[in-house]
C-alpha positions in Angstrom: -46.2 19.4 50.5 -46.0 15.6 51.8 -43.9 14.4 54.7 -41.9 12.7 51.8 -40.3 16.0 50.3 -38.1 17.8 52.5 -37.3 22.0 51.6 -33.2 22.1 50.3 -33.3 26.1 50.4 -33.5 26.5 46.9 -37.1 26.5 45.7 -37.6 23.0 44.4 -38.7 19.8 46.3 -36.5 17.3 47.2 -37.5 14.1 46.5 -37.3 11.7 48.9 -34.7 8.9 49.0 -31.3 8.2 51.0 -29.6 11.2 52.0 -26.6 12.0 50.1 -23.1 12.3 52.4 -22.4 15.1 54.5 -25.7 15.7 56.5 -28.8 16.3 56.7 -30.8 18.6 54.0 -29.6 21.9 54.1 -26.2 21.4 55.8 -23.1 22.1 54.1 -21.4 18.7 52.5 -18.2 18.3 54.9 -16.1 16.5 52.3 -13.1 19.0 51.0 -13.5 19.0 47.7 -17.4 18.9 47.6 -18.8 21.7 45.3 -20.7 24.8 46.4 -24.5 23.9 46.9 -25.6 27.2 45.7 -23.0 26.6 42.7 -25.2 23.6 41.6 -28.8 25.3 41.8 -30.0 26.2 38.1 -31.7 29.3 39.8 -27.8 30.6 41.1 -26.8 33.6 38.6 -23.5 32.7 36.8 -20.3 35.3 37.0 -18.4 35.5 33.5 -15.2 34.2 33.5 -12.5 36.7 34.2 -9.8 36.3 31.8 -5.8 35.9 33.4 -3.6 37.6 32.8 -1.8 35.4 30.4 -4.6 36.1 28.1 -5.6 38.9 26.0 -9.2 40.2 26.3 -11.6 39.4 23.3 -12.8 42.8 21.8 -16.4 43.7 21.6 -18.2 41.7 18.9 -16.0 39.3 17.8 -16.4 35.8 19.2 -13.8 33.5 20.7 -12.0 31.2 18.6 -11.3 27.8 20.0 -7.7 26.7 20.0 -8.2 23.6 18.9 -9.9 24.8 15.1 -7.8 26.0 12.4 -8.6 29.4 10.3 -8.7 30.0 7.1 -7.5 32.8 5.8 -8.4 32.5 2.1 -11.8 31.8 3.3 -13.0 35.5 4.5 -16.9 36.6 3.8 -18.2 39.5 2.6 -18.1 40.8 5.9 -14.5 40.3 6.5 -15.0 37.4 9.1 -13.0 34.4 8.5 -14.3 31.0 8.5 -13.7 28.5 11.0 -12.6 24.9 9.8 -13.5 21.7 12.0 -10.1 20.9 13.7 -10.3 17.6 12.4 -9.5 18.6 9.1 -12.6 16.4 7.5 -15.3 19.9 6.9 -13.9 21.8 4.0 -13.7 25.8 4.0 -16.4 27.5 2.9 -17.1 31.7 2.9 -19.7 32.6 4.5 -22.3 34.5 2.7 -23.9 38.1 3.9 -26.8 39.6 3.2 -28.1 36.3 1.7 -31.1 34.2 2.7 -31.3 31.2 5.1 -31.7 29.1 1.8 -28.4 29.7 0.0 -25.7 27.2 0.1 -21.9 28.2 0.8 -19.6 28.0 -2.5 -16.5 26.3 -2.0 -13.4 28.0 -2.0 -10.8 25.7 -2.9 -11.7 23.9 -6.6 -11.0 20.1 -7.1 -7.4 19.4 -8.5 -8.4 16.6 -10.8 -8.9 18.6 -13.9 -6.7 17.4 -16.9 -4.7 19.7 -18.5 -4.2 20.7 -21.9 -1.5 18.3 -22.2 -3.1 15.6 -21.1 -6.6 16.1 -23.5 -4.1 16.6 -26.5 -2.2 13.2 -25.8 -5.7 11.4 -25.4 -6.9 12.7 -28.6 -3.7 11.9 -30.4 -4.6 8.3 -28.6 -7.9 8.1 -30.5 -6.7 9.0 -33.1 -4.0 6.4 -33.7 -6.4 3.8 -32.5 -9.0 4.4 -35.1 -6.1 3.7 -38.1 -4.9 1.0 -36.7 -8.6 -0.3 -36.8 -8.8 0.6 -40.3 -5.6 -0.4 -41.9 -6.1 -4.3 -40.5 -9.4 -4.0 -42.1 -8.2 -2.6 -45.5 -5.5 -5.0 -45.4 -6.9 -8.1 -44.5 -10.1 -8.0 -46.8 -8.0 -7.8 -50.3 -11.1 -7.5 -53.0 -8.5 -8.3 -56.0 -7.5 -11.8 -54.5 -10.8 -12.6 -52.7 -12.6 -12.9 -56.0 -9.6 -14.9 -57.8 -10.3 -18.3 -58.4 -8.1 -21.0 -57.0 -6.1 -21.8 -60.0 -5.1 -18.6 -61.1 -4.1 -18.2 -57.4 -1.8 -21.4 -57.9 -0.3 -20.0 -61.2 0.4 -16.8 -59.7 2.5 -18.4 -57.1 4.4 -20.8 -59.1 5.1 -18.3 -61.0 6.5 -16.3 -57.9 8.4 -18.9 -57.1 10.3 -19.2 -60.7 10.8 -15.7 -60.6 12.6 -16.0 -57.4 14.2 -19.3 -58.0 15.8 -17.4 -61.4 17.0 -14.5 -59.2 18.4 -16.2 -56.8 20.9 -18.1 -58.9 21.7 -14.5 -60.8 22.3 -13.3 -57.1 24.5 -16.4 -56.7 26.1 -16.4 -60.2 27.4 -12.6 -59.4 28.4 -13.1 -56.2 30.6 -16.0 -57.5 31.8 -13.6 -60.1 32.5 -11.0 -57.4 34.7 -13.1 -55.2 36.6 -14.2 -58.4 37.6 -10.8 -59.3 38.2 -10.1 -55.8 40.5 -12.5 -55.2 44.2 -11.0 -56.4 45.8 -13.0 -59.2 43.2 -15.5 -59.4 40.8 -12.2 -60.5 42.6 -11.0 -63.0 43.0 -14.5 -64.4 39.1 -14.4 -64.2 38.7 -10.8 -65.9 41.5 -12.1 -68.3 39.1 -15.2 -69.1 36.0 -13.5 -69.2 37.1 -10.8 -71.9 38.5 -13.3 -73.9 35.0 -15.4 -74.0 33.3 -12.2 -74.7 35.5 -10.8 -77.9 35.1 -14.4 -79.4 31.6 -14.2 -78.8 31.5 -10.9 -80.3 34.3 -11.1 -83.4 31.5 -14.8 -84.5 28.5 -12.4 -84.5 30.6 -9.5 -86.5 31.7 -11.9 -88.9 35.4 -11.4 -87.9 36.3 -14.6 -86.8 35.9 -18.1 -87.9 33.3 -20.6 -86.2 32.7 -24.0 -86.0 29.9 -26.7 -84.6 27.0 -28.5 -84.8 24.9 -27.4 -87.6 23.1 -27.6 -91.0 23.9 -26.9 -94.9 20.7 -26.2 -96.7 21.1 -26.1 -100.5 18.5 -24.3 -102.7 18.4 -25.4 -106.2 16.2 -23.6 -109.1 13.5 -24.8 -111.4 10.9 -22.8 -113.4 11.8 -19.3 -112.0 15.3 -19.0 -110.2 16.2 -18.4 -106.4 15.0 -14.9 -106.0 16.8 -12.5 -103.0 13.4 -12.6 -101.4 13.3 -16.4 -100.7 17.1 -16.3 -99.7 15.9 -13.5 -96.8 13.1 -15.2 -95.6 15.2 -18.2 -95.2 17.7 -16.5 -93.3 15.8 -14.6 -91.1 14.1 -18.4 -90.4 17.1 -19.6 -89.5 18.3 -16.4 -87.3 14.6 -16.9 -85.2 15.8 -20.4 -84.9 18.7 -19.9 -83.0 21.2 -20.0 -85.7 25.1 -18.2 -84.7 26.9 -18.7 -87.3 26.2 -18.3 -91.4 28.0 -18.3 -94.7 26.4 -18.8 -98.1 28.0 -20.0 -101.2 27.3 -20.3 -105.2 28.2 -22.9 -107.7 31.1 -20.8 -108.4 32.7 -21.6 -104.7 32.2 -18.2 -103.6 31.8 -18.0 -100.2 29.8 -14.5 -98.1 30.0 -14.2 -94.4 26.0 -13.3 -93.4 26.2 -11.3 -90.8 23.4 -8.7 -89.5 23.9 -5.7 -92.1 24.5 -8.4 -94.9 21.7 -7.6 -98.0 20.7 -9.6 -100.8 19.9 -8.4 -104.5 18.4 -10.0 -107.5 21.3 -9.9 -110.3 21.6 -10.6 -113.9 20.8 -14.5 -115.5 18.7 -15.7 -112.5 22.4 -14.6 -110.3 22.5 -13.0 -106.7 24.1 -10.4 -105.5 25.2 -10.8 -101.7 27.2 -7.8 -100.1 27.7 -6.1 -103.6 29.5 -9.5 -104.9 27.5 -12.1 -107.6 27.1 -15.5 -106.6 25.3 -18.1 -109.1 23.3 -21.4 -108.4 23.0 -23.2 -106.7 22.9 -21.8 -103.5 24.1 -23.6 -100.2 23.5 -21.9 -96.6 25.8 -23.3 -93.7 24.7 -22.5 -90.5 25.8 -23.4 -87.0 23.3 -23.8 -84.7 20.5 -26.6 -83.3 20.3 -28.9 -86.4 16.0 -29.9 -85.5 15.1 -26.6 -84.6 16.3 -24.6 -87.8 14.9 -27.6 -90.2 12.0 -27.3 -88.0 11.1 -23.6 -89.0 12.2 -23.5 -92.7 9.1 -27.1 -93.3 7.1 -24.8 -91.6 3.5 -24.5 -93.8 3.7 -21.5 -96.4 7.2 -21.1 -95.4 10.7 -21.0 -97.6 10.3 -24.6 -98.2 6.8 -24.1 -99.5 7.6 -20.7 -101.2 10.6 -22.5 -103.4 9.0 -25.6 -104.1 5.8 -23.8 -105.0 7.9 -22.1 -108.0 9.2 -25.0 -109.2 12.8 -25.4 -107.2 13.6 -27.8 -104.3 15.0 -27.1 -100.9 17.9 -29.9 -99.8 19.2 -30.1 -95.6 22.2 -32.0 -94.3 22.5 -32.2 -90.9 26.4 -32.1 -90.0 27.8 -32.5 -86.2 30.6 -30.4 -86.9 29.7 -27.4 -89.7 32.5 -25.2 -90.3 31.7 -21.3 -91.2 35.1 -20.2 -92.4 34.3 -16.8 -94.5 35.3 -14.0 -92.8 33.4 -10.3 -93.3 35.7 -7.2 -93.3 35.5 -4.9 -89.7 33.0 -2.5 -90.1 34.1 1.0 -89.1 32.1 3.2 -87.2 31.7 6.6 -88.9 28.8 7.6 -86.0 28.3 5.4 -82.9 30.7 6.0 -80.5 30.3 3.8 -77.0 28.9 5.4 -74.3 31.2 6.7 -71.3 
């Protein structure tokens, strides 16, 4: 050993350098609270701490716990020893495994909470499922096959025609509403409902035959030739005339007699070229006045292989006079119902 290292007593060298407070080597440190040198040497044997006797004793085999981790107690091994969790609160439980090899990992004790719940998964699917015919309807609606492969013009006509159709109802809409507040409206309603059926049993009693009529019109006069006026050519010229918008018709014979045509009135073919109308005898010539639009009913009867045609192709001649007033005075007996009854 050199002059440099110096024995302390305790087996290892001490290296040379200033010498620490308190003396020289191997006297005790005076200062009071300077520790025990033998305390300090690595070769001193260590007592075990005796425990107070604030403290209960630890029993055989179990180690101590620190009082600063927390236990817990749904964490317990195989072997019935809890595990310990870091104080902090940051390591998460885990049981500890027996019997099992260095190389097996801990399972976790306490599962994740962030499972949905059945709830939850149906409500997403219903989601989804809403989603996807939404999707689908705006396609199907938007891409119309029908109209994508209709040509412009027909697209135009179809709404022009829309709009007449709507213009139309919209004055019916207006025209009953007008109606309504008339009838609604106390004396002034009844007045109204007074006025109305009134307008409706004239309409009615002209089309029965019941009442007398009078306005602009036409007389068309049939006279014979070869072959007399059959009852064939007097229909066809009335049912002419009733396409043509006629209201109003009498015929009469060279005789003066007068017939009311009305709907159920028939013709016949009688004796010595004479016709029977309604089951009485008329002779010619034959005159037809009719109230209606004077063009329009001359119109139809010059129409090509029509009454005009038919009679003049047998020999006779057809004759119109177009009068601003025509009167229709004949008047047809009420017909009375045996049958129809009104429905209720």
């Amino acid at each position: 050993m050199s002059d440099e290292q110096t024995d302390t007593g305790t087996g290892w060298p001490q290296p040379a350098g200033p010498v620490r407070p308190g003396g020289p080597a191997g006297e005790p440190d005076p200062r009071p609270d300077a520790p025990d040198p033998d305390e300090l040497s690595p070769l001193a044997p260590q007592e075990p701490a005796q425990p107070s006797d604030d403290e209960p004793a630890a029993e055989p085999g179990v180690e101590p716990v620190d009082d600063g981790a927390t236990v817990d107690l749904n964490a317990v091994s195989r072997s019935g020893e809890p595990a310990v969790a870091a104080s902090d609160g940051l390591a998460e439980p885990v049981v500890a495994g027996s019997g099992g090899s260095a190389g097996e990992s801990a399972a976790p004790v306490v599962a994740g909470r962030s499972r949905w719940s059945a709830a939850g998964v149906m409500i997403a699917a219903l989601l989804a499922l809403l989603g996807f015919t939404l999707v689908v309807q705006l396609k199907t609606t938007s891409t119309d096959p029908t109209l994508g492969a209709t040509r412009q013009e027909d697209l135009v006509r179809i709404l022009s025609d829309l709009d007449a159709r709507e213009n139309r109802l919209q004055q019916d809409i207006r025209a009953l509403e007008d109606s309504q507040r008339q009838l609604q409206s106390g004396e002034q309603g009844r007045q109204a409902a007074l006025d109305e059926a009134t307008r409706r049993a004239d309409e009615l009693g002209i089309l029965a035959g019941t009442l007398p009529a009078v306005g602009p019109g036409l007389t068309v006069q049939f006279d014979a030739g070869v072959k007399p006026i059959s009852a064939n050519r007097v229909l066809d010229a009335v049912q002419e005339l009733r396409g043509a918008g006629a209201e109003a018709m009498q015929i009469s014979g060279g005789d003066r007699a007068t017939v009311r045509i009305i709907a159920s009135t028939y013709f016949l073919d009688g004796d010595n070229g004479s016709l029977m109308v309604e089951g009485r005898r008329l002779s010619g010539p034959y005159t037809i006045t009719v109230i209606g639009d004077p063009a329009t009913m001359r119109t139809a009867l010059n129409i090509p292989g029509g009454v005009v045609a038919s009679v003049r192709g047998d020999g006779g001649n057809v004759t119109f006079g177009e009068r601003e007033v025509a009167e229709v005075s004949a008047l047809h007996v009420p017909i009375k119902l045996e049958h129809a009854r009104p429905v209720s």
